[in-house]
PDB file of N, CA, C and O in Angstrom, chain B, residues numbered from 101:
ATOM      1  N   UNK B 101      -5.607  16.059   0.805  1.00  0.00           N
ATOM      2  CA  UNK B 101      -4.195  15.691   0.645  1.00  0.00           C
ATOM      3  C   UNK B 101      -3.665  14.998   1.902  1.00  0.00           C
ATOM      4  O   UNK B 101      -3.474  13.785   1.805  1.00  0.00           O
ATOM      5  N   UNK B 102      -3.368  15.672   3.220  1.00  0.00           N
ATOM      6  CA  UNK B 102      -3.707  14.931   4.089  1.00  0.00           C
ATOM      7  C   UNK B 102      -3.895  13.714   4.443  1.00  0.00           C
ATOM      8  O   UNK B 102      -3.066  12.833   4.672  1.00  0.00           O
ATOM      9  N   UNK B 103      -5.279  13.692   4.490  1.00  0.00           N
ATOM     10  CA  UNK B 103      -6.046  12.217   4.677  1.00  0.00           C
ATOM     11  C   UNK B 103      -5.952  11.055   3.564  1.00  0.00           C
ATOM     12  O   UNK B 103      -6.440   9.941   3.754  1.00  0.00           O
ATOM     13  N   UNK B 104      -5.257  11.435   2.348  1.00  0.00           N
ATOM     14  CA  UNK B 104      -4.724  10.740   1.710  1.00  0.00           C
ATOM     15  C   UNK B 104      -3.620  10.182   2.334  1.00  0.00           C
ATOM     16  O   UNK B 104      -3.502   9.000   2.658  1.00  0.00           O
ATOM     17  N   UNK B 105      -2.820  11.067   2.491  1.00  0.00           N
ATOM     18  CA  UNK B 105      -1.431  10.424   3.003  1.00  0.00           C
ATOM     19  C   UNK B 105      -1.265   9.614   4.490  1.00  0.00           C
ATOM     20  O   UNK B 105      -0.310   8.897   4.790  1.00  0.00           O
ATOM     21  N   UNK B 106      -2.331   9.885   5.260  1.00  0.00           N
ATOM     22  CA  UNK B 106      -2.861   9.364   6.327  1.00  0.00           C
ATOM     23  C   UNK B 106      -3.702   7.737   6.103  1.00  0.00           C
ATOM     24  O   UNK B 106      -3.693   6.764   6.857  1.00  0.00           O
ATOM     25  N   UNK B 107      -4.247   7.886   5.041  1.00  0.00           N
ATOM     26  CA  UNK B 107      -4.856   6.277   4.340  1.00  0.00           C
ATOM     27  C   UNK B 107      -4.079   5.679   4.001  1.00  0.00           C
ATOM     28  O   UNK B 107      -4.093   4.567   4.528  1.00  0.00           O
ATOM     29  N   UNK B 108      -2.918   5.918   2.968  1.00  0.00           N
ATOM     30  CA  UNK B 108      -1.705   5.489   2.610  1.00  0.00           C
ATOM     31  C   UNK B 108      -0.604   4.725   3.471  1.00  0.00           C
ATOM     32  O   UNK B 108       0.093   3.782   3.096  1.00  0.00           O
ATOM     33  N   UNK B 109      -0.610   5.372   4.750  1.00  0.00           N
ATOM     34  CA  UNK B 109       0.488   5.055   5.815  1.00  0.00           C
ATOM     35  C   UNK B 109      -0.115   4.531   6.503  1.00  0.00           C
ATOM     36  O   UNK B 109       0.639   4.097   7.374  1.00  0.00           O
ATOM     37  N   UNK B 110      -1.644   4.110   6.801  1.00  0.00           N
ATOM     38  CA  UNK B 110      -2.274   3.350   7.542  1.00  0.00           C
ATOM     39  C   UNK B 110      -2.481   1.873   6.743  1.00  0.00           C
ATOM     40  O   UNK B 110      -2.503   0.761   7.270  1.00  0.00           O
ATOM     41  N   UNK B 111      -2.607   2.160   5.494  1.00  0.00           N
ATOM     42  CA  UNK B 111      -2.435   1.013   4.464  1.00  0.00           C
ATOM     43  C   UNK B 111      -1.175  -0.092   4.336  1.00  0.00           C
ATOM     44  O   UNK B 111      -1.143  -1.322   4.310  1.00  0.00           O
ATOM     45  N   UNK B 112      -0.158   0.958   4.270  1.00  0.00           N
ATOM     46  CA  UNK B 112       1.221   0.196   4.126  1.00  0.00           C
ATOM     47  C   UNK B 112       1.330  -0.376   5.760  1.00  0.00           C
ATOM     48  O   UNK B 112       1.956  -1.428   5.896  1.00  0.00           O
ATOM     49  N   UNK B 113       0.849   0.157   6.798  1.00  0.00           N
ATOM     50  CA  UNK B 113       1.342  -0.352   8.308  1.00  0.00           C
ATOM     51  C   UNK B 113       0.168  -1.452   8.237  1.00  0.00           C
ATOM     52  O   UNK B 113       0.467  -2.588   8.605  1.00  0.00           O
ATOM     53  N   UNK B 114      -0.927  -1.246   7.866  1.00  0.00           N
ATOM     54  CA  UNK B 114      -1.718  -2.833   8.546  1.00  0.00           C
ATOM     55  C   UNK B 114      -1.845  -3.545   7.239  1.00  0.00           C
ATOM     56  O   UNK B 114      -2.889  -4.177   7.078  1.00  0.00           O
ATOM     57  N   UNK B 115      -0.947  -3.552   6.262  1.00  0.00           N
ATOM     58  CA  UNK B 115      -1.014  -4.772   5.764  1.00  0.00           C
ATOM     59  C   UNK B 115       0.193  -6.109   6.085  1.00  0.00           C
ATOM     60  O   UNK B 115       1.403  -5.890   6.123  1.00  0.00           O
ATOM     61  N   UNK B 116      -0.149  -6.866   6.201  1.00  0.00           N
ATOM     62  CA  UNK B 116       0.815  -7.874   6.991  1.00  0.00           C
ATOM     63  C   UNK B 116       2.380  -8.521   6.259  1.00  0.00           C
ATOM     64  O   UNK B 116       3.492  -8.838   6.681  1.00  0.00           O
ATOM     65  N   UNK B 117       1.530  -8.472   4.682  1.00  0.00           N
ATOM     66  CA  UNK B 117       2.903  -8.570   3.758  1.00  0.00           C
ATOM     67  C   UNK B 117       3.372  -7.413   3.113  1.00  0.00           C
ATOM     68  O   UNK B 117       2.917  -6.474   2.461  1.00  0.00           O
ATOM     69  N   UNK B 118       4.652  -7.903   3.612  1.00  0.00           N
ATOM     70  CA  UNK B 118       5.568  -6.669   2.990  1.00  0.00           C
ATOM     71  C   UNK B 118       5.536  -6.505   1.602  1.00  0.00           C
ATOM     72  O   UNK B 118       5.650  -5.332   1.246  1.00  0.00           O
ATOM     73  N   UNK B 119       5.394  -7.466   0.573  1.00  0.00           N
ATOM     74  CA  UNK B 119       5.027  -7.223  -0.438  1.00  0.00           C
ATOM     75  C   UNK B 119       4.026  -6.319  -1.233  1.00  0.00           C
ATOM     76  O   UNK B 119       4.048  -5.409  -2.062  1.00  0.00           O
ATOM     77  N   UNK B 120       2.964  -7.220  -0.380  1.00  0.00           N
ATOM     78  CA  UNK B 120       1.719  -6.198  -0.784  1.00  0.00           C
ATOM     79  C   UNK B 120       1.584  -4.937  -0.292  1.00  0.00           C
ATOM     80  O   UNK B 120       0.880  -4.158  -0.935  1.00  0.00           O
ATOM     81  N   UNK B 121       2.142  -4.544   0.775  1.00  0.00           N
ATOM     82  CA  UNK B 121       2.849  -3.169   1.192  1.00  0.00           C
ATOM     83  C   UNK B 121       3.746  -2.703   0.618  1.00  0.00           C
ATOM     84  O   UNK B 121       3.974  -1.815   1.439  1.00  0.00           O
ATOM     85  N   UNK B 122       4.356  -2.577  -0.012  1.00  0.00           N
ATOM     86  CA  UNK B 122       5.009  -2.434  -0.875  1.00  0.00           C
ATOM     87  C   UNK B 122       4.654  -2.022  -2.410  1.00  0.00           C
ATOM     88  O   UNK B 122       5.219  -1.110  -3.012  1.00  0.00           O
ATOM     89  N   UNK B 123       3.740  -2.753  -2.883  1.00  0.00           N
ATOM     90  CA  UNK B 123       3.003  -2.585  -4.058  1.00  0.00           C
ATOM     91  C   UNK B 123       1.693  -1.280  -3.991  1.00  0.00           C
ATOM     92  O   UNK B 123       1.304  -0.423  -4.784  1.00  0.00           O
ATOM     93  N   UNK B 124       1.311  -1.697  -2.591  1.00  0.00           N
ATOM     94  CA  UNK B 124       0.352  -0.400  -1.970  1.00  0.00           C
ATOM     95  C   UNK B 124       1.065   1.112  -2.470  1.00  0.00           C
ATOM     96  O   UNK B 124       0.766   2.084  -3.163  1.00  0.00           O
ATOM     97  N   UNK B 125       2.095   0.664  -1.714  1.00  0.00           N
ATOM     98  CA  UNK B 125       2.701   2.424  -1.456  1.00  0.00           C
ATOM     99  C   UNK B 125       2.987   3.038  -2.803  1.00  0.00           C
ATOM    100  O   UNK B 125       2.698   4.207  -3.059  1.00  0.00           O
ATOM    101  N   UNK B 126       3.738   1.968  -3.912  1.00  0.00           N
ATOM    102  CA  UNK B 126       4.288   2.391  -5.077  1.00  0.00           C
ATOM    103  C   UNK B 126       3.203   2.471  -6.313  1.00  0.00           C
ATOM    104  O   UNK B 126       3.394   2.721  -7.503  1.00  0.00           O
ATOM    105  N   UNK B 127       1.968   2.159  -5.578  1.00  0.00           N
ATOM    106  CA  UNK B 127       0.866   2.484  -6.525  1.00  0.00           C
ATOM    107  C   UNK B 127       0.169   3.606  -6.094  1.00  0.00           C
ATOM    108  O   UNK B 127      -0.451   4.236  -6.951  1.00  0.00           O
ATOM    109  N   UNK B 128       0.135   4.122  -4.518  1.00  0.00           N
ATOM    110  CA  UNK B 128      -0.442   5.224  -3.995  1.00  0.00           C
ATOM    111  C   UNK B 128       0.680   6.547  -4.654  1.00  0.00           C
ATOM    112  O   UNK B 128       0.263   7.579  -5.179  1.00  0.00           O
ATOM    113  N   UNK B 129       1.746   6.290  -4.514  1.00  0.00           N
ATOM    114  CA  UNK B 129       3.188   7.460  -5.330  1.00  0.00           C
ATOM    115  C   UNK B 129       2.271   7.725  -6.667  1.00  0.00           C
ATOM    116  O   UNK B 129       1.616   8.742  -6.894  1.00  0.00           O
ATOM    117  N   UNK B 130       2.384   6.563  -7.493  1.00  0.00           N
ATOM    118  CA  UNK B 130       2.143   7.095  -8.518  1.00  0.00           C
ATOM    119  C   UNK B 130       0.621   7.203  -8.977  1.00  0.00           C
ATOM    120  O   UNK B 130       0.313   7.310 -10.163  1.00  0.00           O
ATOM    121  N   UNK B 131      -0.180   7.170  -8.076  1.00  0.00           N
ATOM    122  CA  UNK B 131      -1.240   7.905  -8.282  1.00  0.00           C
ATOM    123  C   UNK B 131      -1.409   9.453  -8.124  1.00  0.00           C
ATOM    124  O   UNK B 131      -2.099  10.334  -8.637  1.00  0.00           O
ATOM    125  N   UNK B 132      -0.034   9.311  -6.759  1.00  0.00           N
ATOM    126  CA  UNK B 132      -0.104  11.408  -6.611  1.00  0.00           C
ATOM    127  C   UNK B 132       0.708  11.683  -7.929  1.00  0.00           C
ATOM    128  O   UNK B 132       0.517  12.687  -8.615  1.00  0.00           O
ATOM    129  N   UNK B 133       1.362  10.991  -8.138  1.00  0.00           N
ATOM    130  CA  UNK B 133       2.453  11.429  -9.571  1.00  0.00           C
ATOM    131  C   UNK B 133       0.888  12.160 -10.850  1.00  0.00           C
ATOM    132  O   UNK B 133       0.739  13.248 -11.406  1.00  0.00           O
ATOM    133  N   UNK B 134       0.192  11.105 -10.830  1.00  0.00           N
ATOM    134  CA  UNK B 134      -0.764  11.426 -11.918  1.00  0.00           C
ATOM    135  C   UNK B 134      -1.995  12.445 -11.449  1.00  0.00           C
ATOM    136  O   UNK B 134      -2.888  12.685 -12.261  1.00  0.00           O
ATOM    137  N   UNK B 135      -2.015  12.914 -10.399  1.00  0.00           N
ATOM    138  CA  UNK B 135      -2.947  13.829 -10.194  1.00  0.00           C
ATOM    139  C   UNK B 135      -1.871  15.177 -10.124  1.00  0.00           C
ATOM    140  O   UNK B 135      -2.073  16.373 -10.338  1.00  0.00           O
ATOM    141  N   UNK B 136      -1.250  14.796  -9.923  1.00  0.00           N
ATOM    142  CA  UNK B 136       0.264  16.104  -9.819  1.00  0.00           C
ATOM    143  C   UNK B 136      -0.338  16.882 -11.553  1.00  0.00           C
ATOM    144  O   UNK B 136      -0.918  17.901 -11.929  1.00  0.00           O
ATOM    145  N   UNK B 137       0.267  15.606 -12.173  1.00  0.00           N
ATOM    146  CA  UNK B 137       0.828  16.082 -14.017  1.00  0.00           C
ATOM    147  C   UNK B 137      -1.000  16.439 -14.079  1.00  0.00           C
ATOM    148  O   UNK B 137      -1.074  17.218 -15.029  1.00  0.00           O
ATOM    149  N   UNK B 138      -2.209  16.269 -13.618  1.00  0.00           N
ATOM    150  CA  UNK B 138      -3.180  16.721 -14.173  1.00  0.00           C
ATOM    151  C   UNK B 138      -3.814  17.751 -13.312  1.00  0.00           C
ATOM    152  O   UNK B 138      -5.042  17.847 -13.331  1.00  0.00           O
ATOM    153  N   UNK B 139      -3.216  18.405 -12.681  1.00  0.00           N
ATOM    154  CA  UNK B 139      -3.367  19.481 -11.839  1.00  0.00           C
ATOM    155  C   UNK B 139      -2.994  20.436 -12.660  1.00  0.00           C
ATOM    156  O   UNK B 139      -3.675  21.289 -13.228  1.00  0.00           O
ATOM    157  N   UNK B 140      -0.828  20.045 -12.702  1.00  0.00           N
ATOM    158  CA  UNK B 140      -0.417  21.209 -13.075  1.00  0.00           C
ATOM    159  C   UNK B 140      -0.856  21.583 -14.995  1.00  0.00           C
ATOM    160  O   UNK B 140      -0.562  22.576 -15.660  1.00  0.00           O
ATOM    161  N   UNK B 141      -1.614  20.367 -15.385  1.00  0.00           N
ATOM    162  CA  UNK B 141      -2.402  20.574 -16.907  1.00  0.00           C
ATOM    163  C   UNK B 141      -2.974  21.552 -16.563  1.00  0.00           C
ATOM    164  O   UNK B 141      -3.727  22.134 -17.344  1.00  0.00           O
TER     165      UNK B 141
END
């Protein structure tokens, strides 16, 4: 969990466009979103 969120924030800081930083982060969210809902399954 962690080192997820540690890949994530190293992801969104060295990518150069804000865009694609941007798209990073809101696809890394809702990947925890979907391991969340299949956990608490």
């Amino acid at each position: 969990m962690p080192l997820a969120v540690v890949h994530g924030w190293r992801f969104a800081t060295t990518e150069p466009a804000p865009k694609v930083a941007y798209h990073g982060l809101v696809h890394f969210q809702h990947k925890m979103v979907v391991v969340v809902m299949l956990w608490c399954m």
